[in-house]
VOFI-862017 format. One record per residue (C-alpha): x, y, z. Coordinates in steps of 0.05 Angstrom, whole numbers, padded with zeros to 5 digits, always signed. Example, Ala and Ser with C-alpha at 12.3 -4.5 7.8 and 13.67 -1.06 7.14 Angstrom:
<pts>
+00246-00090+00156+00273-00021+00143
</pts>
This chain:
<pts>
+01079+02682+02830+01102+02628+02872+01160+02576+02857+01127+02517+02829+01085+02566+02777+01161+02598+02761+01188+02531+02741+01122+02508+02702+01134+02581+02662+01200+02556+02649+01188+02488+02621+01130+02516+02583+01180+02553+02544+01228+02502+02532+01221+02472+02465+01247+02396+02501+01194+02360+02533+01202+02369+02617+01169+02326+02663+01169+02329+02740+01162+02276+02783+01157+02258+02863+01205+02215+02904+01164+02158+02877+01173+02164+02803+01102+02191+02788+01090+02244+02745+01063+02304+02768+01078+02360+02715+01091+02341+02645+01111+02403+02592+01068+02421+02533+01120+02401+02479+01125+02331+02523+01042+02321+02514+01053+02332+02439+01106+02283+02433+01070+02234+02483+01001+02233+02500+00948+02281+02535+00970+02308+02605+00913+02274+02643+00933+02204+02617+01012+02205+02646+01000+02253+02705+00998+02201+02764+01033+02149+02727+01106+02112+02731+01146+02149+02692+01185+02084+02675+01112+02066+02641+01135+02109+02573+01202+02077+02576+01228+02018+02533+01224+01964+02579+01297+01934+02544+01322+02018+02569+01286+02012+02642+01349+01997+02683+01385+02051+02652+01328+02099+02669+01314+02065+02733+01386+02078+02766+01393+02156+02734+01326+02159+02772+01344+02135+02831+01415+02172+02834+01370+02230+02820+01329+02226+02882+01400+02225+02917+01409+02290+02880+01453+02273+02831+01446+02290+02766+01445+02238+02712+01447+02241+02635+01431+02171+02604+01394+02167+02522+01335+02117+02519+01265+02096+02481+01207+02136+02497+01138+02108+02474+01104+02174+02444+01044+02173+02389+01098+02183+02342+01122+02116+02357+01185+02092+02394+01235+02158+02397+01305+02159+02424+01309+02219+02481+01370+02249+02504+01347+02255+02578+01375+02294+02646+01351+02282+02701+01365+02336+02771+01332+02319+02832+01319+02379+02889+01276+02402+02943+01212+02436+02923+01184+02492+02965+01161+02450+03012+01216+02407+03027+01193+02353+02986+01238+02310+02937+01229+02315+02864+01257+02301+02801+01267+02345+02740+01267+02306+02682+01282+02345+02609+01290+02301+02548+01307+02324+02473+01282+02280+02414+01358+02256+02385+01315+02196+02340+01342+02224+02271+01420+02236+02307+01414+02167+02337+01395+02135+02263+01449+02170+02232+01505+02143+02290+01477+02070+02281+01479+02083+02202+01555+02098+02212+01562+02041+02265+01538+01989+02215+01578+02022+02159+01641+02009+02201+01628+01933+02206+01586+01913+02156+01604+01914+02078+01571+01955+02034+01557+01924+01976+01524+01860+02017+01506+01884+02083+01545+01828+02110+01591+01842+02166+01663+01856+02149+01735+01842+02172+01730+01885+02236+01670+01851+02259+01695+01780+02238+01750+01795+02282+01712+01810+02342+01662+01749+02329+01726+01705+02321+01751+01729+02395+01676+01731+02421+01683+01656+02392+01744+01643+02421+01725+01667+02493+01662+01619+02488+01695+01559+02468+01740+01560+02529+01690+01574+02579+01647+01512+02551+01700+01464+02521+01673+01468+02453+01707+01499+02393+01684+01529+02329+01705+01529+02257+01720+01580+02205+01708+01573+02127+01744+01620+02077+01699+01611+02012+01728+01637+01954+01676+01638+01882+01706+01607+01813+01702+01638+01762+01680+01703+01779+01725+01739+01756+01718+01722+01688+01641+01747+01699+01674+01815+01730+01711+01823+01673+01668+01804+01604+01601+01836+01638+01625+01897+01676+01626+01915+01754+01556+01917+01764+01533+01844+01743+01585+01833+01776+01570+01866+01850+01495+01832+01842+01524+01766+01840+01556+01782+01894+01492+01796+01931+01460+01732+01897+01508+01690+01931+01525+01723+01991+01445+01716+02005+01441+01636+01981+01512+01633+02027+01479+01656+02090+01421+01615+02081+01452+01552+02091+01471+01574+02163+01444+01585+02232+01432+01643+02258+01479+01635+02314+01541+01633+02256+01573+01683+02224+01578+01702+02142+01627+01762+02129+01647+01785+02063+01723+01805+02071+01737+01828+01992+01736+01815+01922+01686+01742+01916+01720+01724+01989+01671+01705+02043+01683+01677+02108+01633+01633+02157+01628+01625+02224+01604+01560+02247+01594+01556+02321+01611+01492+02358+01621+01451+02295+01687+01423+02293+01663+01349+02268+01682+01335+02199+01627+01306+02180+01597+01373+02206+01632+01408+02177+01624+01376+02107+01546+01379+02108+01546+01457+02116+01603+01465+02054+01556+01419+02011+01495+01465+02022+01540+01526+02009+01566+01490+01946+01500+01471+01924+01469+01536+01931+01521+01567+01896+01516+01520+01837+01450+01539+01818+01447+01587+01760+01447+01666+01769+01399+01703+01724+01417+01769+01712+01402+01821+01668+01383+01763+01614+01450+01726+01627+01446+01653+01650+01509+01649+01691+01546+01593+01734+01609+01603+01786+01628+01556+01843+01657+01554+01904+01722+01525+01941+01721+01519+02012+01775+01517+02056+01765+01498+02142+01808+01502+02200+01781+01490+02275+01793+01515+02342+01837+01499+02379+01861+01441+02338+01882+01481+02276+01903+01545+02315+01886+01584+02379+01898+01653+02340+01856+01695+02282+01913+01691+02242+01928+01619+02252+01858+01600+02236+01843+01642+02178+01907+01637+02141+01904+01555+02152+01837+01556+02132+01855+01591+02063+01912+01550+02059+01864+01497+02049+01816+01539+02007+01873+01544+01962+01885+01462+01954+01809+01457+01949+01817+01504+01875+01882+01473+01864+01856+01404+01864+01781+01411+01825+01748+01458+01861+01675+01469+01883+01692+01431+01941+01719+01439+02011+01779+01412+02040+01794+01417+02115+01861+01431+02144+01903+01386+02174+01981+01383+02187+01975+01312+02161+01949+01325+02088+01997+01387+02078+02062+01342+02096+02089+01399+02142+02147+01369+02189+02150+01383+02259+02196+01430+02251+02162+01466+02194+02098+01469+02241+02135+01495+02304+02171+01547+02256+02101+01573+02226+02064+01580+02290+02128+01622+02300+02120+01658+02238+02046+01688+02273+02078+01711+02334+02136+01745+02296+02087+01784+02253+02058+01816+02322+02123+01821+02361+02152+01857+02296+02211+01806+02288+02211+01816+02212+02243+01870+02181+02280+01892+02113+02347+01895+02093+02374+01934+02033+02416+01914+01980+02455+01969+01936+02441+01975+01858+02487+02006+01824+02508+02037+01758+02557+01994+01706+02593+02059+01680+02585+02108+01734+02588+02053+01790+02540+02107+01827+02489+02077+01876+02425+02093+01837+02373+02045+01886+02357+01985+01931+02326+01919+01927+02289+01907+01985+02287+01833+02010+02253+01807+02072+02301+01775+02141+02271+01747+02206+02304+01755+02265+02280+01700+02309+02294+01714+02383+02324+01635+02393+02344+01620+02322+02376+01681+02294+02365+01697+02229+02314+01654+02192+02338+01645+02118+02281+01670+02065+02290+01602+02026+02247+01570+02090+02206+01625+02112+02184+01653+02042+02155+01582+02024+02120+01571+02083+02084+01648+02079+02065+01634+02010+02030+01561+02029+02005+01596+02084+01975+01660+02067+02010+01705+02104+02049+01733+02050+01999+01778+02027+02000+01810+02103+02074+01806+02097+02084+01831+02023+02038+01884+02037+02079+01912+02095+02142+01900+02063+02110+01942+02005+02099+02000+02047+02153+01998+02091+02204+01995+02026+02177+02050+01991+02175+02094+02065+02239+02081+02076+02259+02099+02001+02226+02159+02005+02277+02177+02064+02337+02159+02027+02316+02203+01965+02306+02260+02012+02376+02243+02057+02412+02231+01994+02391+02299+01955+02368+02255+01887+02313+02199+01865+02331+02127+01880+02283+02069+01852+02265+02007+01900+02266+01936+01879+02203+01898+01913+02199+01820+01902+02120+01803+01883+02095+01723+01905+02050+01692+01863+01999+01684+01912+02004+01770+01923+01998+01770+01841+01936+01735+01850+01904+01781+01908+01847+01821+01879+01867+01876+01932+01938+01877+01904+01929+01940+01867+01895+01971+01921+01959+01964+01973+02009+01974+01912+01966+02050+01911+01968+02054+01986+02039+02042+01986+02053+02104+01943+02009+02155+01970+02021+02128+02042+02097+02143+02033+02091+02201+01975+02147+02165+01939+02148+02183+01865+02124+02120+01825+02168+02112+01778+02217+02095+01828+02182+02040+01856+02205+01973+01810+02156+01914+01819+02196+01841+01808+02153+01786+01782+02177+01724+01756+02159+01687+01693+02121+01638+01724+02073+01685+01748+02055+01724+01681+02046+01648+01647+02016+01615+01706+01948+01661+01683+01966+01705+01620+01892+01754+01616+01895+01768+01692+01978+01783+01686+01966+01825+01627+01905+01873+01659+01940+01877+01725+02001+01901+01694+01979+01947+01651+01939+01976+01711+02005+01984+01755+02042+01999+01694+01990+02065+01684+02007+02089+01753+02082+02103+01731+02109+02037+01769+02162+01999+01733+02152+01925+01724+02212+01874+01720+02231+01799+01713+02261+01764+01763+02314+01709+01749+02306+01722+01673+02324+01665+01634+02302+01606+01676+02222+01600+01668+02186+01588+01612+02220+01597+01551+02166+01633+01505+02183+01702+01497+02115+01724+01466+02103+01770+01536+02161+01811+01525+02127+01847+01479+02059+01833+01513+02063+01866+01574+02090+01921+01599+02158+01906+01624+02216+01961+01642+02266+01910+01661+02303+01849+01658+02338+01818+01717+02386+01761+01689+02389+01702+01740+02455+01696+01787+02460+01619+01752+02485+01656+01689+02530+01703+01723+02577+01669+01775+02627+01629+01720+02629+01697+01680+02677+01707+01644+02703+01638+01636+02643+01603+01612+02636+01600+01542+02561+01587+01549+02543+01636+01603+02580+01689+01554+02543+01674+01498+02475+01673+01540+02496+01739+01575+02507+01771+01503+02443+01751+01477+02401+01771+01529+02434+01844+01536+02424+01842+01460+02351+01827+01467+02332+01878+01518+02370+01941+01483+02331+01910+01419+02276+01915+01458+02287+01978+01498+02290+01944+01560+02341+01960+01622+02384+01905+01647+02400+01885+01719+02453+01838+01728+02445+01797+01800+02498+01757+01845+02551+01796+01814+02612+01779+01862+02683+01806+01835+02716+01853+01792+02717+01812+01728+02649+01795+01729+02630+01872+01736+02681+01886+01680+02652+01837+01634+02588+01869+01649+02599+01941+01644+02625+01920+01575+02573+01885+01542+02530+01950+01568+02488+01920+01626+02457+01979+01656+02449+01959+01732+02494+01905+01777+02473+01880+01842+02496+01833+01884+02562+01830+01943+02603+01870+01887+02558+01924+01904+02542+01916+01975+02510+01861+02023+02442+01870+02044+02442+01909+02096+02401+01943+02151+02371+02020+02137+02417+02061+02179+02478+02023+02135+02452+02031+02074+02430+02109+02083+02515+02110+02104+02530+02093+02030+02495+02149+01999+02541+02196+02025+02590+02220+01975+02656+02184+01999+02620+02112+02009+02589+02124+01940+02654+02139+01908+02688+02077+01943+02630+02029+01925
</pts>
């Protein structure tokens, strides 16, 4: 048996299609398993094999081809055309010498069609969402930089839309999840209509969308696309024999006028979103420094504020908690600081503000969520015993559908018992929207987490939610505290709030508490907890794990 019939044996056996060809590309073997897949030997013997290749895959195939007649082997995946249709094929090619000196090519291909479907399934399941199909976060964020790269090679920038739907959560809630997620559809499909196909419509949670629009940066532009998203959204949704009606506010920022940066862009662009709902919604307001009043200072300090989030210039400090009778450290509040590399320390009373007009205090919040209970987590396990951690919530966080979601994340992230993480709300937020505050507490308050009012005292003055939500905790305000025990009036209000919450089975937490008479006062009239520079300055982790050893404890 000579050598050529040896290696037709050979590929006979295989179960891959082989094909051999000369130092010209032609064919001039093809397997039995390739005829099968592909057509009938005498048809593709003397042709091209780049003729059964996917004419968008023939440079691929025409390099390994070529390195292969160098005698180099070469491994690439392409489209086959076969009388199964267009196949993906896993293909090596090996060139060598026949017998006779002559140069061929060895080409053996497995059918990887079904493997191939299953890695794009994934691929698109990585950057699309899955209740829409419309791309998500990740791919936003490589369209925004794909965006970005464009507009500075041709001058011209490009403007992003946060869309956010009114009223739909009322839907969500009185009809159930799954009217809900086909609204979502509805709308995300009426949404994308009114664009190009050249711009971009990503769902990035909850009713949030965001669009695209490349090269409009006009006003007038950019008005005309928000009033076909508004009037497409307007029209009625039938659905399983409910008539129902949402809106939408719209919120625009540009680039480069309104930000160079993702985050710049998108969290000015909500900013706006957010004075679009605050001022009638189902309309769209665009950004501007002008119509948000921000002084130059303010502005230089926010653009700041971006590039601290990615250098890592904020951090958290810890302030002690302790015990009125036992004066034993028994937790931490955890409270935001920016170091700024010129200005020092940037005081929370101008930072906090501008994060919550914004946006980025949800992307702050939810780090300082995670990074508290972390780091708590460590000090239960250096100190030997449980200590709770104090996290302040922002409205605008209380009002992020994916609030929950990071609140859980936080916890099993860090494996920190929950009932030693304490939420801190204020008034204002459980009155500013009453249903919402009531099913998102109870939610958090079913996961063990403890729930407690900030600055007690000096919000609204109905009590009614004391006994309608789910509150651990009372934290009574620092104004009511600093003239204790000479004030008459603070006294009385002291006595009556301690009174209400033992009525009421509630703790007590008594803040800005500064010198030994005020904690004496305190202790007496049975406040549980005192915070404030009696107890200990904020102060940085490593400092704070120092007081939970038994001699600082016993001195604070």
């Amino acid at each position: 048996m000579n050598y050529k019939s040896q290696l037709d044996v050979l590929m006979e056996a295989a179960g891959d299609a082989v094909f051999r060809l000369d130092d010209k590309g032609q064919i001039i073997y093809i397997s039995t398993p390739a005829v099968e897949l592909i057509q009938i030997d005498e048809t593709l013997v003397g042709h091209r094999f780049m003729d059964v290749i996917a004419k968008s895959d023939a440079p691929t195939v025409s390099a390994a081809l070529i390195q292969s007649q160098e005698q180099r082997s070469n491994r690439v995946k392409a489209r086959v055309y076969t009388l199964k249709g267009m196949l993906w094929f896993d293909m090596q090619f090996t060139g060598y010498l026949n017998e006779s000196g002559a140069l061929e090519t060895l080409v053996v291909g497995r059918n990887i069609s079904e493997q191939h479907a299953t890695e794009e399934r994934l691929r698109h399941l990585a950057t699309h969402d899955a209740l829409t199909g419309l791309p998500n976060r990740s791919l936003l964020s490589d369209r925004l930089r794909m965006a970005a790269a464009q507009a500075c090679r041709s001058g011209r920038g490009f403007t992003v839309l946060v869309l956010d739907l009114d009223g739909f959560k009322k839907i969500n809630d009185a009809l159930g999840h799954g009217v809900g997620d086909t609204l979502l559809c509805i709308a995300s499909n009426r949404l994308r209509s009114t664009l190009r196909d050249v711009d971009t419509l990503a769902r990035v949670g909850g009713d949030e969308f965001v669009a695209l629009l490349s090269g409009a940066v006009e006003e007038s532009e950019i008005q005309t696309v928000a009033r076909r998203m508004i009037a497409a959204i307007q029209l009625p949704f039938e659905i399983e024999e409910n008539l129902l009606y949402v809106s939408v506010s719209i919120g625009a920022a540009s680039y480069p006028v309104h930000g160079e940066s993702e985050v710049t862009l998108l969290a000015h662009a909500d900013t706006a979103m957010y004075r679009a709902k605050d001022t009638g919604k189902s309309r769209c307001v665009v950004y501007s420094p002008e119509k948000f009043n921000q002084p130059e200072h303010d502005l230089s300090l926010e653009a700041a504020m971006f590039e601290a989030i990615r250098n890592g210039e904020f951090l958290l400090h810890y302030q002690p908690v302790i015990n009125a009778q036992t004066r034993e450290i028994v937790g931490f509040e955890a409270l935001m600081r920016w170091m700024h590399p010129e200005l020092g320390l940037v005081s929370p009373m101008q930072f906090i503000p501008m994060a919550e007009n914004n946006g980025l205090i949800n992307l702050l919040g939810a780090w300082a969520l995670k990074s508290a209970c972390a780091q708590t987590k460590y000090f239960c396990e250096a100190a030997g015993r449980p200590l709770h951690i104090s996290v302040n919530v922002s409205p605008r966080q209380f009002r992020n559908e994916q609030f929950l979601d990071i609140v859980d994340d936080a916890i099993a992230l860090s494996g920190l018992d929950s009932k030693l993480l304490v939420l801190e709300i204020t008034e204002g937020i459980l009155m500013s929207d009453p249903e919402h505050a009531e099913g998102l507490l109870h939610k958090i308050s079913s996961r063990g987490v403890q729930i407690a009012i900030d600055d007690f005292g000096t919000g609204y003055s109905s009590l009614a939610y004391l006994k309608k939500f789910p509150i651990t905790s009372l934290k009574i305000d620092r104004a009511f505290i600093k003239d204790l025990p000479s004030s008459v009036k603070d006294d009385a209000i002291c006595n009556v709030i301690l009174s209400l919450a033992k009525h009421l089975n509630l703790s007590t937490v008594a803040e800005g508490v500064e010198s030994e008479e005020q904690f004496e006062f305190l202790a007496r009239h049975n406040c549980d907890l005192i915070q404030g520079y009696y107890s200990g300055r904020p102060q940085r982790p490593e400092e704070a794990l120092a007081l939970l050893k038994p001699a600082a404890v016993a001195a604070a």
